[in-house]
C-alpha positions in Angstrom: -144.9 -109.3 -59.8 -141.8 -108.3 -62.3 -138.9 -106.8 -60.8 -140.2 -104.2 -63.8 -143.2 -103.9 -61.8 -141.6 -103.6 -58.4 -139.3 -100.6 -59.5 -141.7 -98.2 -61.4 -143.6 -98.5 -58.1 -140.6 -97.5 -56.5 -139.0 -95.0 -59.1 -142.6 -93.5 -58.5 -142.5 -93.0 -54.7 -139.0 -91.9 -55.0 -139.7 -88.8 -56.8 -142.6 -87.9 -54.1 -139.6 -88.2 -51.2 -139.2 -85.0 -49.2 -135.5 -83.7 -50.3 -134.2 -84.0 -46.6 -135.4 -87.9 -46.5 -134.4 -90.8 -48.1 -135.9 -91.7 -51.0 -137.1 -95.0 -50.6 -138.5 -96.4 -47.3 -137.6 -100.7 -46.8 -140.7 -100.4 -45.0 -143.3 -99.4 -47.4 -141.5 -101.3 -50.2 -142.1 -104.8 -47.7 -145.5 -103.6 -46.9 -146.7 -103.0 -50.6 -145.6 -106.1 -51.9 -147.4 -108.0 -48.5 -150.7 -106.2 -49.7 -149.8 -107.2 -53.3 -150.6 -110.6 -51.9 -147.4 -111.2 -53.9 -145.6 -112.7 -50.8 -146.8 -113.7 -47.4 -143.7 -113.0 -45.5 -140.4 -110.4 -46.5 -137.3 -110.7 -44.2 -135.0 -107.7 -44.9 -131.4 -107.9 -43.7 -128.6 -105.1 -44.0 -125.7 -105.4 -46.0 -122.6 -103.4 -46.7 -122.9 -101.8 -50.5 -119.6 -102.6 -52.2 -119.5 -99.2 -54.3 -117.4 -100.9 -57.3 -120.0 -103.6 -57.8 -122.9 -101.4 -57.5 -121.8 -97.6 -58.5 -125.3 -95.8 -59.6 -128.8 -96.1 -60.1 -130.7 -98.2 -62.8 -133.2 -96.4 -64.7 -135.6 -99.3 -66.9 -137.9 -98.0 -69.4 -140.4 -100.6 -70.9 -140.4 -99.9 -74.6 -141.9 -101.8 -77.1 -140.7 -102.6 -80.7 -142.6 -104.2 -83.8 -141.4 -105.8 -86.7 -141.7 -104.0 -89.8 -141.7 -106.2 -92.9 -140.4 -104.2 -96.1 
């Protein structure tokens, strides 16, 4: 699985999140990926989020490009 892969899937359940619930659940994320057959075994651990490091949210859009020959 791409991490490409892994984040439209999660970009996707993100925008179905009820507005007073967080976005993403760790939970589902693990368990998807489990049934993926992807990985037999997820171990999540907390960290602290150093803001400065990591300030916003990613957005990756798969485009494509072809080479024009003039």
């Amino acid at each position: 699985m791409s991490f490409l892969h892994l984040y439209k899937h999660i970009e996707e359940q993100a925008l179905k999140a009820e507005p007073d619930r967080c976005p993403v659940d760790v939970g589902m994320v693990r368990d998807w990926i489990l049934e993926s057959g992807h990985a037999t075994e997820i171990k999540v651990h907390a960290v602290k989020l150093d803001k400065d490091l990591s300030p916003g949210h990613v957005i990756i859009r798969a485009f494509r490009c072809c080479a024009v020959t003039l």
